[in-house]
C-alpha positions as CSV (number, residue, x, y, z in Angstrom):
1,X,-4.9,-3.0,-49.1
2,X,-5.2,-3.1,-44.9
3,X,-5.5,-0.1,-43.4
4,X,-2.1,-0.4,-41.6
5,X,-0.4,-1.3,-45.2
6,X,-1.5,2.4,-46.0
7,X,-0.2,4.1,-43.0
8,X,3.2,2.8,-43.4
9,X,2.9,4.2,-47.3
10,X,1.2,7.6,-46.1
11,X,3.9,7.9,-43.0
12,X,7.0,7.2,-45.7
13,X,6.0,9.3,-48.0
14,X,5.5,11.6,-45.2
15,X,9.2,11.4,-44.0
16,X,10.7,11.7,-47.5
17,X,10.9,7.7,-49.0
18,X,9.2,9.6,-52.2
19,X,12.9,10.8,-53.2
20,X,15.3,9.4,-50.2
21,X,15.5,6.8,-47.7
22,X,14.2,6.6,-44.4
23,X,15.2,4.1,-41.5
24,X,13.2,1.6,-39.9
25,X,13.7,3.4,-36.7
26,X,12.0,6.8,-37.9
27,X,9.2,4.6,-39.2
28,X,9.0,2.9,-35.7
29,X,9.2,6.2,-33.6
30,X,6.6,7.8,-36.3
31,X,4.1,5.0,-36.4
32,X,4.9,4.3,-31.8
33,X,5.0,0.7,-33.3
34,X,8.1,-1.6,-32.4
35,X,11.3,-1.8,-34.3
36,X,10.6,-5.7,-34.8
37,X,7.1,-5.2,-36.1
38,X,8.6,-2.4,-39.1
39,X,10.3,-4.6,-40.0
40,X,8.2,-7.6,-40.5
41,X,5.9,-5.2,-42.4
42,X,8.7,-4.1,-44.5
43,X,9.3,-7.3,-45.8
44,X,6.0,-8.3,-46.5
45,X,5.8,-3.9,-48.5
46,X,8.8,-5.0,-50.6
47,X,7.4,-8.5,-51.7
48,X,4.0,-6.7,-52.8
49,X,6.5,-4.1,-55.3
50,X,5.9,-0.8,-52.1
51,X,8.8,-0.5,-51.1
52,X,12.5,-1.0,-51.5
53,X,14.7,-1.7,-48.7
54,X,18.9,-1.4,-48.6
55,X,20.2,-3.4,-45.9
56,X,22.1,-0.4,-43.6
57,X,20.8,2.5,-46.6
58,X,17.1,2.6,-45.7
59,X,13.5,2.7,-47.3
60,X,12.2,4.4,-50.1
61,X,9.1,3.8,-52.2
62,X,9.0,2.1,-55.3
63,X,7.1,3.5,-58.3
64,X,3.7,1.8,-57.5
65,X,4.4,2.5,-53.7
66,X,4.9,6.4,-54.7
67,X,1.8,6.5,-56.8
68,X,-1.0,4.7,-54.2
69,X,1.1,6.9,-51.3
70,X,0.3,10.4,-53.2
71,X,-3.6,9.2,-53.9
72,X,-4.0,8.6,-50.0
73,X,-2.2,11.7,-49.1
74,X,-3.7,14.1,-51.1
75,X,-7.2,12.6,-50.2
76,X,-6.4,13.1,-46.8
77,X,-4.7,16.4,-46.5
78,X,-7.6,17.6,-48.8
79,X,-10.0,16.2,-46.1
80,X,-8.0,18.2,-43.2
81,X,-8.0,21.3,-45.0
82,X,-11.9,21.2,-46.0
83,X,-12.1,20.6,-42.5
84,X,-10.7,23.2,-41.0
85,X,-11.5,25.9,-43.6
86,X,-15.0,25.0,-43.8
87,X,-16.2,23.4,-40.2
88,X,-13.8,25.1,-38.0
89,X,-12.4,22.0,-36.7
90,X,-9.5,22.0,-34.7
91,X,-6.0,20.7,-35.5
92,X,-6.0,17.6,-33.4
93,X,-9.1,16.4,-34.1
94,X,-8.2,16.5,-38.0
95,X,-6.7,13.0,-38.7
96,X,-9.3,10.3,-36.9
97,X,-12.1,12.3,-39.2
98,X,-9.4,12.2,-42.5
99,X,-8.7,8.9,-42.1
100,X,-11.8,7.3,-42.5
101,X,-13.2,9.9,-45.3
102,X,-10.3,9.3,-47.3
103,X,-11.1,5.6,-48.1
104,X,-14.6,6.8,-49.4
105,X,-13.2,9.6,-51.2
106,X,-13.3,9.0,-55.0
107,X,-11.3,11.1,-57.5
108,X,-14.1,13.0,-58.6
109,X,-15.0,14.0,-55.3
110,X,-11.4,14.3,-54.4
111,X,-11.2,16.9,-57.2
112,X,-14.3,18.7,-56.4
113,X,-13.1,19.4,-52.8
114,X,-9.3,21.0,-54.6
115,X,-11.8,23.2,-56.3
116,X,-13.9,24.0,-53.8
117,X,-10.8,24.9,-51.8
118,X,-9.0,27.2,-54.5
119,X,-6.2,24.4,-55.0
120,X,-4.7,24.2,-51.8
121,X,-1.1,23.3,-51.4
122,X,-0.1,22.9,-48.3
123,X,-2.8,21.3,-45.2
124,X,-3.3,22.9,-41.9
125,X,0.1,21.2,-40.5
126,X,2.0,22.1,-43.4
127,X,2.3,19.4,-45.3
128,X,2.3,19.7,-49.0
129,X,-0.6,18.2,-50.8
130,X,-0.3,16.7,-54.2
131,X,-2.2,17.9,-57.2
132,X,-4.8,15.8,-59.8
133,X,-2.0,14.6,-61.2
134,X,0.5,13.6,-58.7
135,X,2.6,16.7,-59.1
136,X,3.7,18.0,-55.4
137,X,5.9,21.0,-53.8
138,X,9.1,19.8,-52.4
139,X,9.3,20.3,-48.4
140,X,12.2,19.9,-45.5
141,X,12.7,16.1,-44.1
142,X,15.2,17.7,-41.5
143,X,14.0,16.8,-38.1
144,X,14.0,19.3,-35.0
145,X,15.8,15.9,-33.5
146,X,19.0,16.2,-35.9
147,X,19.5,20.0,-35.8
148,X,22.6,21.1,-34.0
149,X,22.6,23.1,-31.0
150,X,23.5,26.9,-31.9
151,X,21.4,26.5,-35.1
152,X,18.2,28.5,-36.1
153,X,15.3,27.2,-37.8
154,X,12.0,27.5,-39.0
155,X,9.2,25.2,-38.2
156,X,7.8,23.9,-41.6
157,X,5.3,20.7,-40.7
158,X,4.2,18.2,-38.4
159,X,3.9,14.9,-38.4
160,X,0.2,14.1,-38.8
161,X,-0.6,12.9,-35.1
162,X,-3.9,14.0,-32.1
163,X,-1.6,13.6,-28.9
164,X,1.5,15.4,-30.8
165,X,-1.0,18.2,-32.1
166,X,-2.8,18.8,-28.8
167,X,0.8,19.0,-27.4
168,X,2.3,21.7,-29.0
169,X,-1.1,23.3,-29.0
170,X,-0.7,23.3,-24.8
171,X,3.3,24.8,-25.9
172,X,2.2,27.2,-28.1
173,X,4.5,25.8,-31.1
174,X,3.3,27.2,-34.7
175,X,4.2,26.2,-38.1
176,X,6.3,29.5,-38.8
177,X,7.8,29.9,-35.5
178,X,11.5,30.4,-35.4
179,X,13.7,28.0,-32.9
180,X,17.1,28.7,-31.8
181,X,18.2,24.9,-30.7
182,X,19.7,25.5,-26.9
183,X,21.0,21.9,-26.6
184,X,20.2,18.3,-26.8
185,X,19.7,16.1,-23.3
186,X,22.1,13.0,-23.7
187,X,20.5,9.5,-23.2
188,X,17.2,10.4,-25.8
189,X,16.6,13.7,-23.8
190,X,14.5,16.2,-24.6
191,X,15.5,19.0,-26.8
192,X,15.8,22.4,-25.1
193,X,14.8,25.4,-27.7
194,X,14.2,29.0,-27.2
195,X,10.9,30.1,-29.3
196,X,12.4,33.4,-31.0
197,X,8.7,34.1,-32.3
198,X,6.9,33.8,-28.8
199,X,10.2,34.8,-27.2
200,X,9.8,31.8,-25.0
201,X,12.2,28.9,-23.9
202,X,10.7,25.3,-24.6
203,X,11.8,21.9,-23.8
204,X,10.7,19.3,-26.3
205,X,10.7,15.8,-26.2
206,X,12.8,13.6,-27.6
207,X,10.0,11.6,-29.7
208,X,8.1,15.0,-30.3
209,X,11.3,16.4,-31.7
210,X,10.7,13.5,-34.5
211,X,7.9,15.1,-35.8
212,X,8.4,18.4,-36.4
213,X,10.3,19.6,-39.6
214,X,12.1,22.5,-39.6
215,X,14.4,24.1,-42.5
């Protein structure tokens, strides 16, 4: 399987497709890759038994998709944690050194490193990492993006990306941090949120507000 094959399978599984559907246009948005080019590599996801796709419903994984999704994550989110628990690495340097341990990573080692770690269950941007056999915690798929203005929420997880990291590094954002949602700029604005934690107002951008989950 490409590497880019398993990035659409890792970034699904990421958004939800395990147990509901995502749209082309969060894959797109996720991935910075072209609406056009999602869904060419769709198609070709859903001829190989990945994926299934509904016409105007969305993408989910299929079985097989689920299973070689949950192997990659949990390699990688294992990776991130040893990473950062071990060699002090910080958060946005975590995926570029994950991504290409993962695809050496056999089971065996994979298992070593969960006992190593004391059986980790969430990585160092929150994302919930699947045990030995498959078996993961539930977690939000609600976006900072769809939450309406007036609402409070938690920050749960981010999306697995350097530039995104390093940016709400420079803000100051934390998994943990509660957001009251101000309001939402019209025409893909940014979202305007006041930090309740840090007691500090912050406006985040529209694509950045894709990739953090709240609940």
């Amino acid at each position: 399987m490409t590497p880019m094959k398993e990035d659409y399978l890792k970034i699904i599984f990421e958004l939800g497709g395990a147990s509901e559907k995502v749209s082309n246009k969060q894959i797109a948005i996720s991935l910075n890759i072209a609406a056009g080019s999602v869904t060419e590599m769709i198609n070709k996801m859903v001829e190989e038994g990945l994926v299934n796709h509904e016409p105007y419903a969305g993408i989910s994984l299929t079985d097989s998709g689920r299973k070689r999704a949950v192997t990659l994550v949990r390699k990688h989110r294992l990776w991130e944690t040893f990473l950062v628990e071990k060699l002090n690495f910080a958060l946005p340097d975590l995926d570029v050194e994950a991504e290409r341990l993962e695809h050496e990573t056999s089971e065996k080692l994979a298992n070593a490193m969960d006992d190593a770690l004391g059986h980790p269950k969430r990585c160092p941007h929150g994302g919930t990492i699947p045990d030995r056999n498959g078996n993961f915690a539930s977690e939000s798929h609600l976006i900072l993006n769809e939450v309406k203005d007036g609402e409070t929420v938690t920050v749960a997880r981010f999306i697995d990306n350097h530039d995104l990291l390093t940016y709400l590094g420079d803000i100051k954002l934390d998994i943990g941090d509660k957001l009251k949602v101000n309001k939402h700029d019209p025409f893909e604005g940014p979202v305007l949120v006041t930090n309740l934690t840090d007691k500090q107002d912050l406006t985040i951008g529209y694509k950045a507000a894709h990739y953090i989950f709240v609940e």
